[in-house]
Each structure stands twice: as structure tokens, then as C-alpha cells.
C-alpha positions in Angstrom: 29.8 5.3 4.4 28.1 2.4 6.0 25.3 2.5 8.0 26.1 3.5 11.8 26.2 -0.5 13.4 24.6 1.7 16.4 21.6 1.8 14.9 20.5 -1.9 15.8 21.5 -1.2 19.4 19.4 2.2 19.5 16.3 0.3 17.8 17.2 -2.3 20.5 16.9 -0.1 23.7 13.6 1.1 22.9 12.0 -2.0 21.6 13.3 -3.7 25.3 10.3 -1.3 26.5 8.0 -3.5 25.1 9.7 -6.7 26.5 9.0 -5.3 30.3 5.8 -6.4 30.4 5.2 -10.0 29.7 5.0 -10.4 25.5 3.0 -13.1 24.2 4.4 -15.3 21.5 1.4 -15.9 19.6 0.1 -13.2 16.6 -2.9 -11.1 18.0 -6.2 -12.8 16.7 -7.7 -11.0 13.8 -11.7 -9.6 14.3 -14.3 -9.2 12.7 -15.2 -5.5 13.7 -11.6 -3.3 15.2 -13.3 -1.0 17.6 -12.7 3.2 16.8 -13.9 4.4 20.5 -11.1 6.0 22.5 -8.8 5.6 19.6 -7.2 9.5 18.4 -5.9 10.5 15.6 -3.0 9.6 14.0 -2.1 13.4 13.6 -3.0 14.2 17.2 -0.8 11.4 18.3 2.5 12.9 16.5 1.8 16.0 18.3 2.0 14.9 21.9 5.1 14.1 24.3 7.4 11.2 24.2 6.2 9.0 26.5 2.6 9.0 26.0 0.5 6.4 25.9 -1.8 6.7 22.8 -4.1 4.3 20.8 -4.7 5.5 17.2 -6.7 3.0 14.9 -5.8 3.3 10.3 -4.4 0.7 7.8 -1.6 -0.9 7.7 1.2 0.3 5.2 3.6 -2.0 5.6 4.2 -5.7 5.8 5.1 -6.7 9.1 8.8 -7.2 9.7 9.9 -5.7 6.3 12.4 -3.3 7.7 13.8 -5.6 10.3 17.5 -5.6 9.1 17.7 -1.7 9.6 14.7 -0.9 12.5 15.8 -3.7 14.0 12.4 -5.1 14.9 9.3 -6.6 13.2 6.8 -3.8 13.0 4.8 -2.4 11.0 3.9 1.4 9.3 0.1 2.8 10.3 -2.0 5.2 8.1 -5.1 7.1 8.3 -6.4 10.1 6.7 -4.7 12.2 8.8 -0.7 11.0 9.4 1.1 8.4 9.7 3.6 6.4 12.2 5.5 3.1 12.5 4.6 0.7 15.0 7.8 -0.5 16.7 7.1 -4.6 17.6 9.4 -7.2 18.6 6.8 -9.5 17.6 5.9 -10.4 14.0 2.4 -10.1 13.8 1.9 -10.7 10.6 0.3 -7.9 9.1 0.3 -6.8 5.9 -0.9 -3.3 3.6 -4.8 -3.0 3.9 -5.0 -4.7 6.7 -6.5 -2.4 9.3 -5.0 -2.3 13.2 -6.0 -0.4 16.5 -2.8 0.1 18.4 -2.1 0.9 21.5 1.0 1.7 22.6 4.1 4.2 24.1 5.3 7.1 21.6 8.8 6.8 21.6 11.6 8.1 19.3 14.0 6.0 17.0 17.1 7.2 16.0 15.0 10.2 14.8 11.5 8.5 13.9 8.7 9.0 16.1 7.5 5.0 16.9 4.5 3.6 19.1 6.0 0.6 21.4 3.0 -1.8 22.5 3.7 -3.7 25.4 1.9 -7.0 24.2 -0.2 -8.0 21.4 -3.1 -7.9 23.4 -2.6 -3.7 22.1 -2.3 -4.6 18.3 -6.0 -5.6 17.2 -5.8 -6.3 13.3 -8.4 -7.2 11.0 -8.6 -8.0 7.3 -9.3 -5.9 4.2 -9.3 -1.9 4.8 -9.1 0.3 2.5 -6.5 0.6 0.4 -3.6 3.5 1.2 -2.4 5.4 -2.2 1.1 6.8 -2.6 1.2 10.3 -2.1 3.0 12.0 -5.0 5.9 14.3 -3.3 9.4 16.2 -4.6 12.7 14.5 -3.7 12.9 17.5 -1.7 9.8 17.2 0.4 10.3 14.5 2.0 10.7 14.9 5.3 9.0 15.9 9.1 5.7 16.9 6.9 5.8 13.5 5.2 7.1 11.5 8.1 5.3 7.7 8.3 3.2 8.2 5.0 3.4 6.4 1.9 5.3 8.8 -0.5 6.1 8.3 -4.2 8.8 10.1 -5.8 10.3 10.3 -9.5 13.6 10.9 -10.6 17.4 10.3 -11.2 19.6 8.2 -9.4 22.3 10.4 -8.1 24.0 8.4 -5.9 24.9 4.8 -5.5 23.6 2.1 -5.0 25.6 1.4 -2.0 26.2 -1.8 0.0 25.3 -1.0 3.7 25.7 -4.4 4.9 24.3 -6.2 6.9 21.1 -3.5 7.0 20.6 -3.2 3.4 21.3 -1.2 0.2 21.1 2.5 -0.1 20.6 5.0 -3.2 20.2 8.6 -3.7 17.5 9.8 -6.2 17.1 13.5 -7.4 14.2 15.5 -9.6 15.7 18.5 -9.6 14.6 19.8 -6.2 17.1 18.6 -4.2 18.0 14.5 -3.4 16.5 12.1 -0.7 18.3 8.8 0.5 16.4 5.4 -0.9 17.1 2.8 1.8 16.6 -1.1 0.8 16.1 -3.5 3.8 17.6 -7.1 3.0 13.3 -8.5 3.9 11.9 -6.7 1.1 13.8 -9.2 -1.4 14.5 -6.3 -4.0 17.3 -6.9 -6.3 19.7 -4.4 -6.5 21.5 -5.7 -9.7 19.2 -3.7 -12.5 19.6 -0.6 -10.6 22.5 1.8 -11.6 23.5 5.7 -11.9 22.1 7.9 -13.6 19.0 5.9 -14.4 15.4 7.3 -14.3 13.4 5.8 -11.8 9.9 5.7 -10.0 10.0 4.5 -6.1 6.9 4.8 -3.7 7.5 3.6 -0.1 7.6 5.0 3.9 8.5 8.0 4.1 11.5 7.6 7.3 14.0 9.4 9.1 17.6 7.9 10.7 19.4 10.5 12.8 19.4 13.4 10.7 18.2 12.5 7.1 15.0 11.5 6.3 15.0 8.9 3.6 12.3 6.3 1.7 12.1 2.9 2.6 10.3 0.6 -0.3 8.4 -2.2 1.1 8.4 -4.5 -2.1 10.2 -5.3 -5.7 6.9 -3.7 -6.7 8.2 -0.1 -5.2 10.9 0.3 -7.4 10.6 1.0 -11.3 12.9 1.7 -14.0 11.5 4.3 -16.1 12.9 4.6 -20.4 
């Protein structure tokens, strides 16, 4: 089954909340020193209502723009010891993993995934080298609500696939026993699909996502992906 073709137009609607106020076409300029004060958690910021308006500060986990064929946007995924979240930006800003970011923005949902809009990118503030975010080992199973907007690593079988979902992308199932999760591949990451097949034993580490009602991984890089003897 493809990918619903509604999904670009859902991704769409609530990245339009970010065009009403004037957007800038220029990349926000990268400081010296990103400023904590005022800034919450990324935990506390999953718990509150949709519609808040929050400003959480971590490092980035994603390049910029790397799941545009499927989010529809060029954002970016935020982590900090606490949680994580994607940062849903019709702007490319050009960020990439341990970069570090203070964000301000709108907490909004995404076909399922809990997003901040920012309305300009005078409220992403991004700066150079920050600490480096490791994978967090999970089950195939696990992923999910708990592991929502981390960086998860899983190891297993493929089960299912991989399947053409053009134009969004690839997708593969990949099972260790505890039960399967969906491996989405966005067309920016530049992964080749052609050495992967069923039944093979591999390692992939990536965002930890959700699309309606499945929660799936989304690799940022050919790096995610490895084929295990």
C-alpha cells in the first residue's frame, strides 16, 4: 500500500501556520552562546496542549530538510536529555546533528507526531558543535509514544519489503522477535535501497516517528542503515 498522498496536504496545513506571520528567506544567523533562560524542557513541552507556545533549547538530531519528501517540509528533529520533538519549518535552515538550537515555536500535531511550528527564523537560534546525541538501543516493539522524537537504534530481520512508496520514499518492516516496526526511507537521505532485501539481518538507528496510527523509524543517512552477516 502506498503512502496516503494526503499526507503532504496534512503536513501542508499546519506548516501554513508558520507562513502567517511574515517568514524570512535567509537561514537564522548562528551564535556564539544559544541562551537557556526561559527555555523548558523538552519533556515538559510534550506534555502540554496543542496550541501552546513553548521554547525548549537541545541538539539537533537531524539534518535539516532530510525528511522533506514524506513531512513535507524542511525541519529538523530536537533532543535533550529529557525527550525529543521535530521541529516542523518551511525554511531550510540548514542545521545539522550536533548542532545545538533554541526554538521557539507552536506545538502542533502531524498526522500523529507532535511538531513545534516557529513562525520565523528569528525563533530558531542555532549554533555550532553540541554534544553529540547517541542512539538509544530499543526492541522493534518499543518503539513508539515513549520513544517518540528520539534517536532509536534497533536490530533485526527484515520482515517486510522494501516497498516503493513513491514519490515519499521507500518503506521496510524489520522484526527481532518482539514484534515489527515500519522503517521509512525519505528520497533526501540519498540511501540506496538496492542492497537491501528480505529476510536479511540488519542494524538501523534513526527518529523514532509516528504517521496516523503506526509509529515507524526514519534513518537520516546511508550511515543508518547496516547489513549485518
Amino acid at each position: 500500500m502506498h503512502r496516503n498522498p494526503s499526507r503532504l496536504s496534512r503536513f501542508a496545513v499546519v506548516a501554513s501556520l508558520a507562513l502567517l506571520a511574515p517568514l524570512a528567506t535567509a537561514a537564522p544567523a548562528r551564535t556564539s552562546v544559544v541562551e537557556e533562560a526561559g527555555a523548558i524542557s523538552i519533556a515538559k513541552a510534550r506534555t502540554l496542549p496543542l496550541g501552546s507556545k513553548v521554547t525548549v533549547h537541545g541538539s539537533v538530531s537531524t539534518p535539516s530538510g532530510a525528511f522533506e519528501s514524506s513531512f513535507g517540509d524542511k525541519g529538523f528533529g530536537l533532543q535533550d536529555a529529557s525527550a525529543g520533538i521535530y521541529v516542523s519549518f518551511a525554511t531550510n535552515v540548514n542545521t545539522a546533528p550536533n548542532d545545538v538550537a533554541r526554538v521557539t515555536g507552536i506545538l502542533a500535531d502531524h498526522s500523529g507526531l507532535l511538531v513545534i511550528v516557529p513562525s520565523t527564523t528569528d525563533d530558531v537560534k542555532i549554533r555550532c558543535d553540541g554534544p553529540k546525541i547517541h542512539a538509544e538501543r530499543v526492541r522493534t516493539a518499543d518503539v513508539g509514544e515513549s520513544s517518540e522524537g528520539r534517536i532509536v537504534r534497533v536490530a533485526g530481520t527484515i520482515t517486510d519489503g522494501p516497498i516503493d512508496d513513491a514519490p515519499y520514499g521507500f518503506k521496510f518492516s524489520v522484526n527481532d522477535g518482539s514484534g515489527k516496526v515500519v522503517i521509512f526511507v525519505n528520497v533526501q537521505t540519498g540511501i540506496a535501497m538496492s542492497s537491501l532485501h528480505l529476510g536479511q539481518s540488519v542494524r538501523i538507528t534513526g527518529f523514532s516517528s509516528q504517521y496516523a496510527d503506526h509509529y515507524e523509524i526514519d534513518p537520516r543517512s546511508p550511515d543508518d542503515i547496516t547489513v549485518r552477516p
